[in-house]
C-alpha positions in Angstrom: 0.0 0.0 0.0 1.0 3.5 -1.0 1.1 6.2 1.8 0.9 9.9 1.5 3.4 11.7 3.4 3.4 15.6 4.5 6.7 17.9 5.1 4.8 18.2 8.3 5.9 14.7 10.9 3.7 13.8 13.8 3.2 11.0 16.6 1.0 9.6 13.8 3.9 9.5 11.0 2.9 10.8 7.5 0.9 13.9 6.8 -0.4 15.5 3.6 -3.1 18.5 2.9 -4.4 20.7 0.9 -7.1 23.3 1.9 -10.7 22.3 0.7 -13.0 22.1 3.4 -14.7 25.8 5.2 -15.1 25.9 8.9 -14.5 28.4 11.8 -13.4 27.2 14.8 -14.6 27.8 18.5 -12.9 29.2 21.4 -11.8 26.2 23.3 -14.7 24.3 21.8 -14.6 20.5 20.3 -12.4 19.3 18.0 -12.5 21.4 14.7 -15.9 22.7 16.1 -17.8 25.8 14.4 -18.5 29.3 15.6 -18.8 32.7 14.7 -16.7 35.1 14.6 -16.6 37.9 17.8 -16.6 41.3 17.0 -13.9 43.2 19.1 -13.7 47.0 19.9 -17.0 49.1 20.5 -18.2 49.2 24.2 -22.0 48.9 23.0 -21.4 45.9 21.3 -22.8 42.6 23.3 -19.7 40.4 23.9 -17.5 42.2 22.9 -13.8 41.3 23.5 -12.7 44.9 24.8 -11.4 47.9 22.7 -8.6 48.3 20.2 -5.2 49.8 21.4 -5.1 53.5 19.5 -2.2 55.9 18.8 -5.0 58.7 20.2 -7.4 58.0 23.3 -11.1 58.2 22.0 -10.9 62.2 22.0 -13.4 62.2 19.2 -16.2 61.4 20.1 -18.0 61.3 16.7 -15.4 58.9 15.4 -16.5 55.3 16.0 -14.0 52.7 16.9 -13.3 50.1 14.8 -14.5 46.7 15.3 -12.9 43.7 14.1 -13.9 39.9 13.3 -11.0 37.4 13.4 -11.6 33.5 12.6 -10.2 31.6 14.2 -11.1 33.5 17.3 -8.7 35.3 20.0 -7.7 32.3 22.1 -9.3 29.4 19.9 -7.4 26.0 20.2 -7.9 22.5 18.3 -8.8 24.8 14.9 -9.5 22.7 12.1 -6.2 23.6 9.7 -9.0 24.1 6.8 -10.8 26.7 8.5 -9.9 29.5 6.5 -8.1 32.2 8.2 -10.0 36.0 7.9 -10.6 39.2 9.4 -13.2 42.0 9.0 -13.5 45.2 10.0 -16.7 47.4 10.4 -15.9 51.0 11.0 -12.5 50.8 9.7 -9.8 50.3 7.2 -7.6 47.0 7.5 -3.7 48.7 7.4 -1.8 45.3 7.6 -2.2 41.2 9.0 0.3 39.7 10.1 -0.5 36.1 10.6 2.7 33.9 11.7 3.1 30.6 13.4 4.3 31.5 16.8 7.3 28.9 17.3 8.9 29.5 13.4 8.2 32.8 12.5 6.5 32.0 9.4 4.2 33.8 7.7 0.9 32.7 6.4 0.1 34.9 3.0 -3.4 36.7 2.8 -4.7 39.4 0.6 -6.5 42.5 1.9 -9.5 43.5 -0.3 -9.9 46.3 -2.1 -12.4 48.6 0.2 -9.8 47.1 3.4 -12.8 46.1 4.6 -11.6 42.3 5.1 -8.3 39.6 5.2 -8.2 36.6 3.6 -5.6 33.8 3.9 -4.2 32.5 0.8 -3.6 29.0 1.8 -4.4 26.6 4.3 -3.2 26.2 8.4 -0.8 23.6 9.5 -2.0 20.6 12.0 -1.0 20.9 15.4 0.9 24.4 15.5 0.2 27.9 17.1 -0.6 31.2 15.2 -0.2 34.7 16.5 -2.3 37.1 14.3 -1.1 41.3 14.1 -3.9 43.4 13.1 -3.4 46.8 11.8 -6.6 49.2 11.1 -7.3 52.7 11.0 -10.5 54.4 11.5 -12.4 57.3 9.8 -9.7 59.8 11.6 -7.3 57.8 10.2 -6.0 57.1 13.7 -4.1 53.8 13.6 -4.9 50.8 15.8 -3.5 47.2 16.9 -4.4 44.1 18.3 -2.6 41.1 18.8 -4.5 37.4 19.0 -3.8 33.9 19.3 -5.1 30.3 18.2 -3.7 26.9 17.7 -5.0 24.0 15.6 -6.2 20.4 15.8 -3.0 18.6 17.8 -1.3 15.1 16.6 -3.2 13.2 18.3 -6.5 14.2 16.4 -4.9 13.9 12.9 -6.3 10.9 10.6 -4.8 10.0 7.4 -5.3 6.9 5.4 -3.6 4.2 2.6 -4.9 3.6 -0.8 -4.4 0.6 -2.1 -4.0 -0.4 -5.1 -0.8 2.4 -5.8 -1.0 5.2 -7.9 -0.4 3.7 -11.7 -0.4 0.2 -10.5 -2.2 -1.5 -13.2 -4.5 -4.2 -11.9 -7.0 -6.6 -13.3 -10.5 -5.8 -13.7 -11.9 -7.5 -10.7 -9.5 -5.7 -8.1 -11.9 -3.3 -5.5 -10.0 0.3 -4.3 -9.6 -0.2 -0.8 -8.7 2.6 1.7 -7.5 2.1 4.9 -7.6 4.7 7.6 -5.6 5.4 10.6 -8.4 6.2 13.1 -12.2 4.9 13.3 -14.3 6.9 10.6 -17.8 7.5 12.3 -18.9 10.1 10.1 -18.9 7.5 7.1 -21.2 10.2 4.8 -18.8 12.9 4.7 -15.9 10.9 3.8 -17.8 8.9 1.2 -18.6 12.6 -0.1 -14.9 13.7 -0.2 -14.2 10.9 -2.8 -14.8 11.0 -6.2 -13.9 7.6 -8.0 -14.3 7.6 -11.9 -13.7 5.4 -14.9 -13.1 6.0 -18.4 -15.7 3.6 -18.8 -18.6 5.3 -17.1 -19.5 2.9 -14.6 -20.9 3.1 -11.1 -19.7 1.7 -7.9 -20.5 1.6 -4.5 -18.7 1.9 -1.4 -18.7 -0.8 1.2 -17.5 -0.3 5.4 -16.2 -3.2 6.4 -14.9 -1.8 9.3 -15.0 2.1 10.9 -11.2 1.3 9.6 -11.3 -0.1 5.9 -13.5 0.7 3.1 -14.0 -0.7 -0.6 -15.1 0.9 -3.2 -16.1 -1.7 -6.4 -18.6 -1.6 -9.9 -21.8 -3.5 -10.0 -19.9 -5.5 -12.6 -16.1 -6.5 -13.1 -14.3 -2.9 -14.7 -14.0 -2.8 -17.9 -11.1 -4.2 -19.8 -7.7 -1.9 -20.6 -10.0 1.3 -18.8 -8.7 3.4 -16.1 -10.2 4.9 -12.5 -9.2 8.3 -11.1 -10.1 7.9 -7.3 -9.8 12.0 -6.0 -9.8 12.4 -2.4 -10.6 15.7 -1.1 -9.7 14.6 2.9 -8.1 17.4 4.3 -10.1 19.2 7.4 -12.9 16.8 6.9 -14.5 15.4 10.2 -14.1 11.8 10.2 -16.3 11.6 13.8 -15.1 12.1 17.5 -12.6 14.8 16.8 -10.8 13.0 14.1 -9.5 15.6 11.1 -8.5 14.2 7.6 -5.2 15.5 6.9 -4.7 15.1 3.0 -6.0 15.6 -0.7 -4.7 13.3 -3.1 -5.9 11.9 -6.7 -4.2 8.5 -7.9 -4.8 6.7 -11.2 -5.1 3.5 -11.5 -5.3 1.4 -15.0 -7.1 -1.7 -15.3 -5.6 -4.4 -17.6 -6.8 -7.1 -20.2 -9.9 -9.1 -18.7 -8.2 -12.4 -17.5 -10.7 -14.9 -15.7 -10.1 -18.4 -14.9 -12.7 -21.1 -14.0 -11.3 -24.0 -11.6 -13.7 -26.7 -11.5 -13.5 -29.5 -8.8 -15.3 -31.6 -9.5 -14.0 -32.6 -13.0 -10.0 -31.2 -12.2 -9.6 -28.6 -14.7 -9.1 -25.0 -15.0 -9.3 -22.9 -18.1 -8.3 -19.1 -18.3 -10.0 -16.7 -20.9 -8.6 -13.6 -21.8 -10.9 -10.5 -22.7 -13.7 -13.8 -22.6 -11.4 -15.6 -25.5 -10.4 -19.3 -24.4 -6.5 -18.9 -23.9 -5.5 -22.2 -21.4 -6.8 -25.3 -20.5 -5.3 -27.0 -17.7 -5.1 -30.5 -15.7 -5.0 -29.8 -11.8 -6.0 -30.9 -7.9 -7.6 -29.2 -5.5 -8.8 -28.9 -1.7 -9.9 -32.5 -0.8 -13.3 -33.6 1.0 -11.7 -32.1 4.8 -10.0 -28.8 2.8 -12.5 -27.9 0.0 -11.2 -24.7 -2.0 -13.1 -21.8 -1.3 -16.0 -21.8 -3.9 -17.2 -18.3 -6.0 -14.9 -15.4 -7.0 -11.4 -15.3 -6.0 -9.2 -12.2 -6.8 -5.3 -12.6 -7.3 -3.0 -10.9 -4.5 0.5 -11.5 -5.6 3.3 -13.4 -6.7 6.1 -15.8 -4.7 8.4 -17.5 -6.6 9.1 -20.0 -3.4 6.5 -19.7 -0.7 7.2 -22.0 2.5 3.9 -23.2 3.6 3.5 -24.7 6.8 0.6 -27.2 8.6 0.6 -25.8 12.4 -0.7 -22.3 10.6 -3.8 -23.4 9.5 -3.9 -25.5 13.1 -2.7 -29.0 11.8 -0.8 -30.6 14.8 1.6 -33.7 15.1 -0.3 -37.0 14.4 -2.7 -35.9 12.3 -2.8 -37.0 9.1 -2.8 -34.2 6.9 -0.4 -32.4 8.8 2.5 -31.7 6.1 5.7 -30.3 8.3 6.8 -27.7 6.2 7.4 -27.6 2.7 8.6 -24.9 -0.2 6.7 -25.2 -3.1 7.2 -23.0 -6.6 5.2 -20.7 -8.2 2.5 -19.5 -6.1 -0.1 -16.8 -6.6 -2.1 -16.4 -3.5 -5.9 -16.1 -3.5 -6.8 -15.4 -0.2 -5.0 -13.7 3.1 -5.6 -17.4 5.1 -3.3 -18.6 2.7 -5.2 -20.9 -0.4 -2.6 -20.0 -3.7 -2.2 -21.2 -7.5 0.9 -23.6 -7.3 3.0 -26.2 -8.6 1.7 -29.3 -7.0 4.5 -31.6 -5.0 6.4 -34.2 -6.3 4.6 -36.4 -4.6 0.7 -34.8 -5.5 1.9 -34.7 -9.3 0.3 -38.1 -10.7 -3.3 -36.9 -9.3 -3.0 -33.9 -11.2 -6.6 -34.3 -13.2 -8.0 -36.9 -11.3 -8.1 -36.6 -7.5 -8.4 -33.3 -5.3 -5.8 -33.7 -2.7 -4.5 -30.7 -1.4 -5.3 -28.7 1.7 -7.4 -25.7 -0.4 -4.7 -25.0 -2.8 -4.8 -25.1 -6.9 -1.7 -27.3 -7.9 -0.8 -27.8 -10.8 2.4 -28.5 -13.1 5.4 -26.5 -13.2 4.2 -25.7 -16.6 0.7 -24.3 -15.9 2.0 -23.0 -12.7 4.3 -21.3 -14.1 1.8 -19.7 -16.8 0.0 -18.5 -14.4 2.8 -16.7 -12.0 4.1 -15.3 -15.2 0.6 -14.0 -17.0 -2.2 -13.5 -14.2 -1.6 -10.7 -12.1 -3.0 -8.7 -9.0 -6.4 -7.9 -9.5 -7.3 -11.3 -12.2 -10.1 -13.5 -11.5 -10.5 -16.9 -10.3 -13.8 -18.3 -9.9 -13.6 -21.4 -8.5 -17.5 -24.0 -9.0 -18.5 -27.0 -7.8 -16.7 -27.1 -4.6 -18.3 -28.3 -1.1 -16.9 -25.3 0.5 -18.3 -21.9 1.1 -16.7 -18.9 -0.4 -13.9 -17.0 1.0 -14.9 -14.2 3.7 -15.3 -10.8 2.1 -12.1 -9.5 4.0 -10.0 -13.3 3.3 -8.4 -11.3 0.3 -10.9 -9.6 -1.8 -13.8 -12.3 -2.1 -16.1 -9.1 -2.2 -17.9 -10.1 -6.0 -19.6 -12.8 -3.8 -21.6 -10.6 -2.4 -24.5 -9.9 -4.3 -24.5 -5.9 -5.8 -28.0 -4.8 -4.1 -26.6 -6.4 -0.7 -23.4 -4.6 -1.0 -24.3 -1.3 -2.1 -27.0 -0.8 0.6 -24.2 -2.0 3.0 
């Protein structure tokens, strides 16, 4: 899996943002919570937060003070780092802003409108850093005035990123779901969904599936379509993902799909053929799981590729004395299927002679060196197995990506 890192580190490792989301953030309220802004600097205004310093004591009294709006408020902390930074005045003319963070110095750009009626930021806040804001104004007299403010935004601890997987332009077969994976529970499930955009070249339309408040898939009613390509466009930063959690990066990745490559593994008759954009390409002899280890049944989605993968009988809880406990052994060839560890391989020395007419393995598809090796060099991450008339069940959803067993009206109502 790919991760997005930021020049910005925390406790939670790698960061990334850009500013898309609008929110203004409460005086020592929640988590990226909302308010409005306070006006500061006129006596007869409710609430006010007291009046601005002036060269010139209020010696006219038919001048009005200026007031001024700042978000994030004076003293605000845990700001949401989209909140977009901005001050107004009413009353007066906005001179300079100087917004810094406190610790480096460094400045935050902002343009003052035309009239110098307001502030705007250019760009978005940092996670987990304090800001001082400088105000400049003057007022009808053209006395000039300055306050001086302070904020801080949503800490380490409260930052959420996340892992896309498959990687940006890694081209995958067309039954291979987007999956991302997210560093703290998502509660707010809507408003993430929202933030993505996933699109093909084809047109088609998928659905996302929770599989956890951690992980979430996102797949087409049916498998994508051949040689076509999704753009998945994450706009994450400053969204809520629920209980004080902020997304803290935007990022788009591409991801092509290849050639349509299916094959059919039949149990009960010890074959498999593979079709290629639905054109018959192999035929092959081979064994499968046996009447105690049935292969998984239904779809089956290719993880990867070990040219030597050491298998071994205690991890799928075989103990000494029991006759299908194997030891360990190294076999060649192996493209895996599922996480619990069924693969594509070439069979044993030993298992070779029942290739085509007894299933004896433990789950596994063996074969011989020559159609396992076909397979580990021309099915690939993302290809389709569908494995029929087996007495098992299919895989779990989450044993690999088993999720085209689930029917489409089932899994995109969730």
């Amino acid at each position: 899996m790919r991760v997005f890192r930021a020049s910005k580190r925390s406790g939670k490792g790698w960061k990334i943002g850009v500013v898309t989301a609008l929110c203004v953030t409460a005086v020592a309220g929640g988590v990226g919570a909302a308010s409005a802004p306070t006006w500061a600097g006129s006596a007869d205004v409710p609430h006010a937060q007291g009046p601005l310093r002036s060269s010139e004591a209020a010696a006219a009294p038919n001048v009005k003070t200026p007031r001024l709006a700042t978000t994030p408020t004076d003293g605000a902390q845990e700001v949401n780092p989209a909140a977009p930074a901005s001050v107004k005045a009413v009353d007066g003319t906005i001179t300079t802003v100087a917004l810094t963070e406190t610790n480096s110095g460094a400045a935050v750009d902002g343009t003052i409108s035309a009239d110098g009626s307001s502030w705007t930021a250019a760009g978005p806040l940092t996670f987990d850093t304090a800001y001082s804001y400088d105000i400049a104004v003057t007022d009808t007299a053209n006395r000039l005035t300055h306050r001086t403010q302070t904020f801080s935004t949503v800490p380490a601890r409260n930052e959420a990123d996340a892992a896309v997987y498959p990687q940006d332009y890694q081209k995958v077969g067309v039954a291979q779901p987007v999956q991302i994976t997210f560093s703290e529970p998502v509660t707010n499930k809507a408003a993430v969904e929202k933030a993505i955009r996933i699109t093909t070249t084809a047109h088609q339309v998928g659905a996302f599936r929770w599989y956890s408040d951690k992980m979430v898939r996102f797949r087409p009613k049916d498998f994508w379509a051949a040689n076509s390509t999704i753009k998945v466009d994450m706009k994450l930063f400053g969204v809520d993902f629920g209980k004080g959690q902020i997304g803290n990066f935007n990022k788009s990745i591409t991801i092509p799909i290849g050639d349509k490559k299916v094959m059919i593994a039949d149990s009960t008759h010890h074959v498999a053929d593979v079709s290629i954009n639905d054109k018959p390409a192999k035929h092959f002899l081979v064994t499968m799981g046996d009447k105690r280890f049935p292969s998984a049944s239904g779809y089956l989605v290719l993880m990867g590729h070990q040219r030597r993968a050491h298998f071994v009988a205690a991890s799928i809880g075989l103990k000494p004395g029991d006759p299908a406990n194997y030891g360990e052994l190294d076999v060649n060839y192996a493209t895996r299927l599922t996480t619990s560890g069924e693969f594509i391989h070439q069979a044993t020395d030993s298992a070779v002679v029942y290739i085509g007419k007894l299933n004896l393995s433990h789950g596994c598809i063996g074969m011989n060196a020559d159609g396992a090796s076909w397979v580990f060099n021309h099915m690939g991450v993302g290809d389709v197995v569908k494995v029929i008339n087996s007495a098992s069940e299919s895989a779990a959803a989450t044993d690999g990506f088993g999720d085209w067993n689930i029917p489409w009206a089932k899994y995109a109502s969730r």
